[in-house]
C-alpha positions as CSV (number, residue, x, y, z in Angstrom):
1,X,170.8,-124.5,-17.9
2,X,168.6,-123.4,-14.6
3,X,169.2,-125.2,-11.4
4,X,166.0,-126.7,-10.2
5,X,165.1,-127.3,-6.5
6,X,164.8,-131.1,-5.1
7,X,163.6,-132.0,-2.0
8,X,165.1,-135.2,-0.7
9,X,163.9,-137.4,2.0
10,X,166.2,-138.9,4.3
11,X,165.9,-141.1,8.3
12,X,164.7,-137.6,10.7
13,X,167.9,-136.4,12.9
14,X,170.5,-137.2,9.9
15,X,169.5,-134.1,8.0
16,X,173.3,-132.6,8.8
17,X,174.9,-135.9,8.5
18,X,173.8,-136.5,5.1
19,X,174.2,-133.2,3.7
20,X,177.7,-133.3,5.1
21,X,178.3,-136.7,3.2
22,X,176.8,-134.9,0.0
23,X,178.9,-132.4,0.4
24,X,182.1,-134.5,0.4
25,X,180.8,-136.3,-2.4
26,X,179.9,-133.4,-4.3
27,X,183.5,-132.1,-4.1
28,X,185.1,-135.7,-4.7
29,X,183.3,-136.3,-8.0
30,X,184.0,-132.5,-9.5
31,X,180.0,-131.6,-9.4
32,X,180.3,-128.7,-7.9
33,X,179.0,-126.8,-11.3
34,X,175.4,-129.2,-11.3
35,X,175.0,-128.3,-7.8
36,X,173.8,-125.2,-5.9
37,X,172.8,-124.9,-2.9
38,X,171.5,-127.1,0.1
39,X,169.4,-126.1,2.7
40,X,167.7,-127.4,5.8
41,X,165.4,-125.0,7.0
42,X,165.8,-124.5,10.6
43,X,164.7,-121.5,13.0
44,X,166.1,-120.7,16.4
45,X,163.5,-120.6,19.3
46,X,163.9,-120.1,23.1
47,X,163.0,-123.3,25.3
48,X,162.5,-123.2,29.1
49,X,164.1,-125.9,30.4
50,X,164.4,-126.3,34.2
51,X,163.7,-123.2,35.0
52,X,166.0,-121.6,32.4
53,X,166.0,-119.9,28.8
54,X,167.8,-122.3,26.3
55,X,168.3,-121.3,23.2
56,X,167.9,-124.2,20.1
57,X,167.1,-124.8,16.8
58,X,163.7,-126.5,15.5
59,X,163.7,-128.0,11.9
60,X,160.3,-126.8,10.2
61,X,160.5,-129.8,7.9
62,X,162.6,-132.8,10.1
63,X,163.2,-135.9,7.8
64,X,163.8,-133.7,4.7
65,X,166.5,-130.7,3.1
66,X,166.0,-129.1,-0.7
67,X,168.9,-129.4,-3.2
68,X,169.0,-127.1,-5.7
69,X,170.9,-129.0,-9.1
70,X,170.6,-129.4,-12.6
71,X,169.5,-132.9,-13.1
72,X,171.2,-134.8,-15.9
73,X,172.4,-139.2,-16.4
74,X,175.8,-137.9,-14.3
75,X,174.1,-136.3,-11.3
């Protein structure tokens, strides 16, 4: 079977949080076969702040990661 990608939608700033808790729950129910991989698509750009270079990250799509699973009545 082909894992398919998802993308979920979840409150913006908690995209870490709950792919953390998906994680742990992933690993807790013995899915880790379904699932594949989860992503948040970020890139690093260089802020002036102050006066000074800081470096961070921006989220291209904030409020929202991809799942890649295979979707069945267990997952």
């Amino acid at each position: 079977m082909f894992k398919y990608w998802y993308v979920v939608q979840v409150y913006s700033g908690f995209e870490f949080k709950v792919k953390y808790v998906l994680e742990k729950k992933i690993f807790e129910e013995g899915f880790e076969n379904m699932f594949g991989k989860i992503l948040i698509p970020t890139e690093e750009v260089m802020e002036m702040k102050f006066g000074k270079k800081k470096k961070s990250e921006r989220k291209f799509f904030p409020g929202f990661f991809f799942v890649q699973l295979i979707l069945n009545e267990n997952v």
